[in-house]
C-alpha positions in Angstrom: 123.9 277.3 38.1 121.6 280.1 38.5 120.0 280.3 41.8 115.9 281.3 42.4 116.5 284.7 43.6 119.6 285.8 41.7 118.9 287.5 38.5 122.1 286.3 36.4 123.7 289.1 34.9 126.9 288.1 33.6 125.7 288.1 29.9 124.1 291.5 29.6 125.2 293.7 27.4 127.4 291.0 26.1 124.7 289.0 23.6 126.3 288.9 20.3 122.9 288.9 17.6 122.6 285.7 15.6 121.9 288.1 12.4 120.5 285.7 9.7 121.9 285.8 6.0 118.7 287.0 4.1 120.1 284.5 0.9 120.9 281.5 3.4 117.5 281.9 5.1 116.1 281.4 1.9 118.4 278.8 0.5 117.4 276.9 3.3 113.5 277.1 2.9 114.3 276.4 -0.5 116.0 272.8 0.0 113.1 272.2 2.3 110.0 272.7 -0.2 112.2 271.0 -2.3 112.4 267.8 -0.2 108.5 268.2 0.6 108.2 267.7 -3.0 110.3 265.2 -2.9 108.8 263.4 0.0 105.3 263.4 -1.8 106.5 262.3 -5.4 108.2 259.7 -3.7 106.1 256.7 -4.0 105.1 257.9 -7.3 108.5 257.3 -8.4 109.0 254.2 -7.2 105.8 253.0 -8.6 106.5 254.2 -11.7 109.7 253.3 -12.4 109.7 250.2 -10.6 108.6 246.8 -12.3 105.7 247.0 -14.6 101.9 247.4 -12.9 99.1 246.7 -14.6 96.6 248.6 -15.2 93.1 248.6 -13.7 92.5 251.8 -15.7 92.3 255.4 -15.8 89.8 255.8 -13.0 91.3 253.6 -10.9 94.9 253.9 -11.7 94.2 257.8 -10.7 92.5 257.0 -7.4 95.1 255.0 -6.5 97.6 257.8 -6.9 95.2 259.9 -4.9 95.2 257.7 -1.7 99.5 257.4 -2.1 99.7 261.1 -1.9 97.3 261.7 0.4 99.0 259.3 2.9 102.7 260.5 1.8 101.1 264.3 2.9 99.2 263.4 5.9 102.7 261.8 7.5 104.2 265.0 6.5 102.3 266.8 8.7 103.8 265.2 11.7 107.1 266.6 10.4 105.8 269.9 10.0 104.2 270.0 13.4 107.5 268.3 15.6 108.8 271.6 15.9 112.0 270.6 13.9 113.7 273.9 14.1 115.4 272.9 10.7 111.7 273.2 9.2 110.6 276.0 11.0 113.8 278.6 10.9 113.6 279.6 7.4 110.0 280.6 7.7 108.8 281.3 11.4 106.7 278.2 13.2 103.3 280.3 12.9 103.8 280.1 8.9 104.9 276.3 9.3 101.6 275.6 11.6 99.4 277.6 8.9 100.4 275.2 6.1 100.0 272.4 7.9 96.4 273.4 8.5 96.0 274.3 5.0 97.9 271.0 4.0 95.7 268.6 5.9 92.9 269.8 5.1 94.3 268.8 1.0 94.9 265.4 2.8 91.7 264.3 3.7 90.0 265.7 0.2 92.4 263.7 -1.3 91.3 260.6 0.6 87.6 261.4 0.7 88.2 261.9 -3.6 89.9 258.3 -3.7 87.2 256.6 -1.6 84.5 258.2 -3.6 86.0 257.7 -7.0 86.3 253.4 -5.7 82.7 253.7 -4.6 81.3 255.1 -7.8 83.4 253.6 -10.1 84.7 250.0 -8.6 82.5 249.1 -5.5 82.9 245.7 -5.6 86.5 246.4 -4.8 85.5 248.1 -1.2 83.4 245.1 -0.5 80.9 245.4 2.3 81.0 248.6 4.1 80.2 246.9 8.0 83.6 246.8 9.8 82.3 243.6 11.3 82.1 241.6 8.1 84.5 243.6 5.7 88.0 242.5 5.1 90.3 244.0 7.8 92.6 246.0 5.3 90.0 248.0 4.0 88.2 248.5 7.7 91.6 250.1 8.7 91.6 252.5 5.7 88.3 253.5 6.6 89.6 253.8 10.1 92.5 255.8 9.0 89.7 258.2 7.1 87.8 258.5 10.0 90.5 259.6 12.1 91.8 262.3 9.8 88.4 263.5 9.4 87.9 263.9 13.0 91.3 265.9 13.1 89.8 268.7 10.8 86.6 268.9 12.7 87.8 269.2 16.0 90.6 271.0 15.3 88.5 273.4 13.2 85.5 273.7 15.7 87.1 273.2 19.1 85.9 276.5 20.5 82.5 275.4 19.2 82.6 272.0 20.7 84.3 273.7 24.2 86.9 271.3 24.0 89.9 272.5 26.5 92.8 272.6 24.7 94.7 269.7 26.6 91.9 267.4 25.8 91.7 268.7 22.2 95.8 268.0 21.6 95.8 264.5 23.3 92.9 263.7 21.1 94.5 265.5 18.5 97.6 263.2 19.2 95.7 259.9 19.4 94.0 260.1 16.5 96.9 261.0 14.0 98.9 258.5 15.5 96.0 256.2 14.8 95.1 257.5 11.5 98.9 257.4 10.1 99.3 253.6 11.5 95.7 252.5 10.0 96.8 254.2 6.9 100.2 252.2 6.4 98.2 248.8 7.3 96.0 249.8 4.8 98.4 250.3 2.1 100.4 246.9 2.8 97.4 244.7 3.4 95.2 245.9 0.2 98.5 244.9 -1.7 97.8 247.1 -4.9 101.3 248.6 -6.0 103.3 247.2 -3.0 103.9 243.6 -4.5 107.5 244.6 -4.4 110.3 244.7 -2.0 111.4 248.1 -3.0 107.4 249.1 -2.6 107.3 247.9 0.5 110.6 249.1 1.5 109.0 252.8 0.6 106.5 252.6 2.8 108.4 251.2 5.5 110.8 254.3 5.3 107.6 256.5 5.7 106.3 254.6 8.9 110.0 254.5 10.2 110.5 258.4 9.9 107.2 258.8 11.3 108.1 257.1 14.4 111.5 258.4 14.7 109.4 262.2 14.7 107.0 261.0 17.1 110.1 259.8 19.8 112.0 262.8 19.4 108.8 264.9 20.0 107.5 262.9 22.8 110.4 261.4 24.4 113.5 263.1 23.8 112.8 266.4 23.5 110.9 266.4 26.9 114.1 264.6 28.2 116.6 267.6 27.3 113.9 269.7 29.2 113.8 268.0 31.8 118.2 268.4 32.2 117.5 272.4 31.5 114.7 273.6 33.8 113.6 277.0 34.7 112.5 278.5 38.1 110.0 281.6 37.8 112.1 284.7 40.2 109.4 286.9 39.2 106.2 287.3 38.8 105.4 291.5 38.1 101.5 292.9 36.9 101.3 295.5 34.3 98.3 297.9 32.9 96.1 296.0 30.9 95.7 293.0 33.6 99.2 291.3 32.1 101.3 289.7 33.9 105.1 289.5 33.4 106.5 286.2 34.2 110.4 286.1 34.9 112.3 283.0 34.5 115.7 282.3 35.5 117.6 279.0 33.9 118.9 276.3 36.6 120.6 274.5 33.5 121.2 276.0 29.9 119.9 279.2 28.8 118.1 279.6 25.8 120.2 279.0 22.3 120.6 281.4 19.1 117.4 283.5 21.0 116.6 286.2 18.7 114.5 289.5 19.6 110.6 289.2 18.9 111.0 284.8 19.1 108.6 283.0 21.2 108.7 279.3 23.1 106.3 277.3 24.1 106.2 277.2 27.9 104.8 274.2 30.6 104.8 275.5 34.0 104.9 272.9 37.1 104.1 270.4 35.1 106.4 267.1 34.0 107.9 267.8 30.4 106.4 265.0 29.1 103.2 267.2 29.7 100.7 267.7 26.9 99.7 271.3 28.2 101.9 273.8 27.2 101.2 277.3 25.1 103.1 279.7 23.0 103.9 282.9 24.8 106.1 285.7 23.7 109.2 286.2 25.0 109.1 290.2 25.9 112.6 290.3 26.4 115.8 291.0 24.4 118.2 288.4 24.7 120.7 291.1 25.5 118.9 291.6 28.4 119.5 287.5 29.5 119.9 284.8 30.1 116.2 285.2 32.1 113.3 285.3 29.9 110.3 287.3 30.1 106.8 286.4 29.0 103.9 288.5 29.4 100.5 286.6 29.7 96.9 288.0 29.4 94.5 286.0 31.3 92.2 285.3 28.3 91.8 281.8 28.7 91.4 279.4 31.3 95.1 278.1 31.4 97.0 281.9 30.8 94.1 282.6 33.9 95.8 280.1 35.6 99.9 281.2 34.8 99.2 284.8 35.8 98.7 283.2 39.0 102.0 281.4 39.5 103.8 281.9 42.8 107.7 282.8 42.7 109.6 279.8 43.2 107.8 277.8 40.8 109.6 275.3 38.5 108.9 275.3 34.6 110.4 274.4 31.2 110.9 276.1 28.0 110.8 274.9 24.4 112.2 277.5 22.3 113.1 279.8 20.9 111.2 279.6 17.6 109.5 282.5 15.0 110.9 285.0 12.4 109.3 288.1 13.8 112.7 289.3 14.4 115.0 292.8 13.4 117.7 290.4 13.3 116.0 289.2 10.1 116.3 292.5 8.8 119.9 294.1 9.2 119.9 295.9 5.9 116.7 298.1 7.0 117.3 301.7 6.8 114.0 301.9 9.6 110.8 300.0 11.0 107.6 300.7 11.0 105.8 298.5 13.8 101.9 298.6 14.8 101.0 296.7 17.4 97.6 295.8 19.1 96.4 295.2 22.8 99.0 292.0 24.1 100.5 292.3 20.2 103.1 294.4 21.7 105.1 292.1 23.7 107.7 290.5 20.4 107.7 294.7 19.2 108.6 295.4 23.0 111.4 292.3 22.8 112.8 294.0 19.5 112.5 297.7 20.6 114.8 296.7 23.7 117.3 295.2 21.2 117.8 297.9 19.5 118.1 300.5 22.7 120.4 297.6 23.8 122.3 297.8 20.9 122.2 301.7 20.9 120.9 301.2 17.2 120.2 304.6 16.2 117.7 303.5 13.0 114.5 305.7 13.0 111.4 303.6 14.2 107.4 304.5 14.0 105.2 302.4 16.7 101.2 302.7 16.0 99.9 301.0 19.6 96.4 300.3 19.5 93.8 299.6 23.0 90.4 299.7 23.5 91.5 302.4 26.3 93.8 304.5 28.0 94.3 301.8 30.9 94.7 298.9 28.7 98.0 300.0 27.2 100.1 297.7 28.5 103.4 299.2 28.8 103.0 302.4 28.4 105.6 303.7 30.9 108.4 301.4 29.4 107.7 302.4 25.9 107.7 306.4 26.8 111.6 305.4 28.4 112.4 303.6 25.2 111.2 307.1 23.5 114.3 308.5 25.6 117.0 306.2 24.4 115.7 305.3 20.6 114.7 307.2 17.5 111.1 306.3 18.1 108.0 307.8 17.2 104.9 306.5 19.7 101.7 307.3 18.5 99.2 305.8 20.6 95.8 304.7 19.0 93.4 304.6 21.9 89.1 303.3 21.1 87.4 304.8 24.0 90.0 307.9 24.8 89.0 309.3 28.0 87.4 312.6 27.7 90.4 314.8 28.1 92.4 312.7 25.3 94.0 314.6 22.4 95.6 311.7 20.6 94.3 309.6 17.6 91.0 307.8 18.4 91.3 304.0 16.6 90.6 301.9 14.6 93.7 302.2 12.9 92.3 303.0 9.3 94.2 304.1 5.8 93.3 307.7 7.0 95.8 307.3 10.2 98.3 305.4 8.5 98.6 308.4 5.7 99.1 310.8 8.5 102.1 309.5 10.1 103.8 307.1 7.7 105.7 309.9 5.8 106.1 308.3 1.6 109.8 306.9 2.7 108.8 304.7 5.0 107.0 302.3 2.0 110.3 300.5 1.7 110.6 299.9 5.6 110.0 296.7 6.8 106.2 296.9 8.3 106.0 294.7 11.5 102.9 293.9 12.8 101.3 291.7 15.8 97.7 291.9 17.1 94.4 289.9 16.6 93.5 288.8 13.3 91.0 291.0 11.9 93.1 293.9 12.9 96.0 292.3 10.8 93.9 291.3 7.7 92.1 295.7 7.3 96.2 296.8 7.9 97.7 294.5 5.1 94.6 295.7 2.9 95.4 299.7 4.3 99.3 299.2 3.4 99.0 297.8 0.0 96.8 300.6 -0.7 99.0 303.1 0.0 101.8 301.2 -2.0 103.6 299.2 0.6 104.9 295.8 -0.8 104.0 292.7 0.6 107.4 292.0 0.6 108.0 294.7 3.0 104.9 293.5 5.4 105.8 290.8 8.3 103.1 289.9 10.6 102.6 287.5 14.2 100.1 284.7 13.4 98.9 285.1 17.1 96.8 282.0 17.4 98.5 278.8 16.7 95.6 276.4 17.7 
């Protein structure tokens, strides 16, 4: 067992890179869409092929199918949010959490098209709209509505509606939960295409899976973390007002921990703690088994974490994300461009490589508002030392005696110091958003493939 103040070192230089197989990788997110399908055109099979239904006709017959899918996709999304590292290895957990935005947002629109459909084509079927008169099957699918309409607004407006984010995710939490379980009620108590016991057996596979993801998210993950904690031995400030935190494992370290992969971090709290963030781990794994994350104080909880005191206890659920060179072992070179904080998983991969003595030509664009936020800046000129890498600093405001290139980082720059064979280097990039969306527009312009264009998704909620 590691101790507080001891810095492990006895696998250092010794990390052996879990390199992925570019045709497993995506053999694997193949089965998976595949099984997505499969999990949606589920109960359209069984009702199908099942005993004959009749018909209410087209209008409603269609409706119904909407409100099936709809329900089949919104208990996906607990699946696709559980952090099942299964799901989320062949694509990266920011891609995962994208589609799931994306995907419940086709949820509800599916619901809202089968409840309008029923009310302008078969009212009499929703009966009275007053939850304290109507029938209590169709008061729980309005229920169930509500509640996944309230998951889009929040989620999408939470910054408007200044709701912190541990109050946003327990709401967020609550009202799937209830949404999924007035949803199945719903289904069983409205009776139309479950009359069956293979039906009903469908549905209760749904609600069962559901709840078997919901216990290993809540319970029994935060039950490993809680036999594998972490003690902070370090906590160091860089340019930029960052703060590196260093942790140190008092159980087991961190497993099949690829350069540029993040975890999601709780920090003295209990691990069955809602409040927990995705951070970066700026470290290479050769460099282990401590991680380092390196927090701007941009909001009120990393305000709080750049604070911690040495000695402080936390927990670590990770590592997950694809922004990796291990993904990429047939490169012949990289081309990274990072901005402000975006440098930390280009940091974590640049230290691979000088730990790994890799000797494959690099090109780093850095980006800051100014000379003083360039976080570091110091380590990166070392890396310079012991890497092929070319650092080109892009600075907003350069001071006056500044000679280097003056940002944004436009198709004008990009020309200048991305020679024509770099086009078929892997392009990997991490910063704020809009930055991200002018780069991909610069690259394709100059010929880069999307193919060869890998990008952080920094904000996850």
């Amino acid at each position: 067992m590691t101790t507080p103040t001891q810095k492990p070192q006895s696998r250092a230089g010794t990390h052996q890179p879990f390199r992925d197989r570019p045709l497993a990788v995506a053999t694997h997110g193949g089965l998976i869409l595949l099984m997505s399908v499969v999990a949606i055109a589920a109960p359209f099979a069984v009702l199908r092929y099942g005993e004959p239904v009749p018909s209410g006709g087209v209008i409603w017959d269609f409706s119904m199918g909407l409100g099936f899918g709809a329900l089949g996709l919104a208990a996906l999304q607990f699946a696709m949010t559980g952090r099942l590292r299964w799901i989320t290895h062949p694509f990266g957990a920011d891609i995962v959490y994208l589609s799931h935005r994306y995907l419940s947002w086709g949820a509800v629109a599916l619901m809202l098209t089968h409840f309008g459909l029923l009310y302008v084509f078969h009212q009499p079927a929703l009966g009275v709209l007053n939850p304290l008169e109507a029938r209590w099957e169709l008061t729980a699918g309005r229920v169930s509505m509500a509640c996944f309409l309230g998951l889009i607004v929040t989620s999408q407006f939470r910054k408007q509606l200044r709701l912190p984010h541990e109050w946003w995710r327990a709401l967020h939490l609550v009202m799937a939960v209830v949404g999924i379980s007035a949803g199945v009620a719903h289904v069983l108590g409205v009776g139309n295409l479950t009359d069956t016991p293979a039906k009903r057996a469908l549905w209760l596979g749904v609600t069962l899976g559901w709840v078997m993801i919901l216990v290993w998210t809540h319970l029994i993950r935060p039950w490993q973390q809680a036999q594998n904690p972490w003690r902070v031995v370090a906590n160091t400030p860089e340019r930029g007002g960052v703060h590196t935190l260093e942790l140190a494992p008092e159980g087991a370290p961190l497993h099949r921990w690829k350069p540029g992969q993040f975890a999601w971090l709780k920090i003295d709290r209990t691990p069955l703690s809602l409040i927990e963030h995705p951070f970066t781990i700026s470290n290479a794994p050769e460099k282990g088994p401590n991680v380092a994350f390196s927090i701007k104080p941009v909001g009120d909880h990393s305000s709080a974490l750049v604070r911690t005191p040495v000695g402080t206890r936390a927990y670590i659920d990770g590592p997950y994300g694809a922004f990796s060179i291990d993904r990429l072992p047939k490169a012949d070179g990289f081309v990274m461009i990072a901005g402000g904080v975006g440098i930390t998983p280009i940091l974590s991969n640049l230290h691979a490589l000088e730990a790994r003595a890799d000797t494959r030509p690099v090109i780093l664009l850095y980006g800051n508002p100014d000379w003083e936020d360039a976080s570091f800046r110091d380590e990166l000129d070392t890396l310079k030392e012991r890497l092929d890498l070319t650092l080109v600093h892009v600075i907003d405001e350069p001071p006056q005696d500044w000679h280097g290139e003056r940002g944004p980082i436009d198709r004008n720059l990009l020309e200048r110091h991305l020679p024509e064979h770099t086009r078929d280097w892997p392009h990997l990039m991490c910063g704020p958003g809009p930055m991200l969306d002018a780069l991909r527009g610069h690259l394709h312009e100059l010929g880069v493939s999307k193919w060869h264009i890998d990008y952080e998704i920094f904000e996850l909620v």
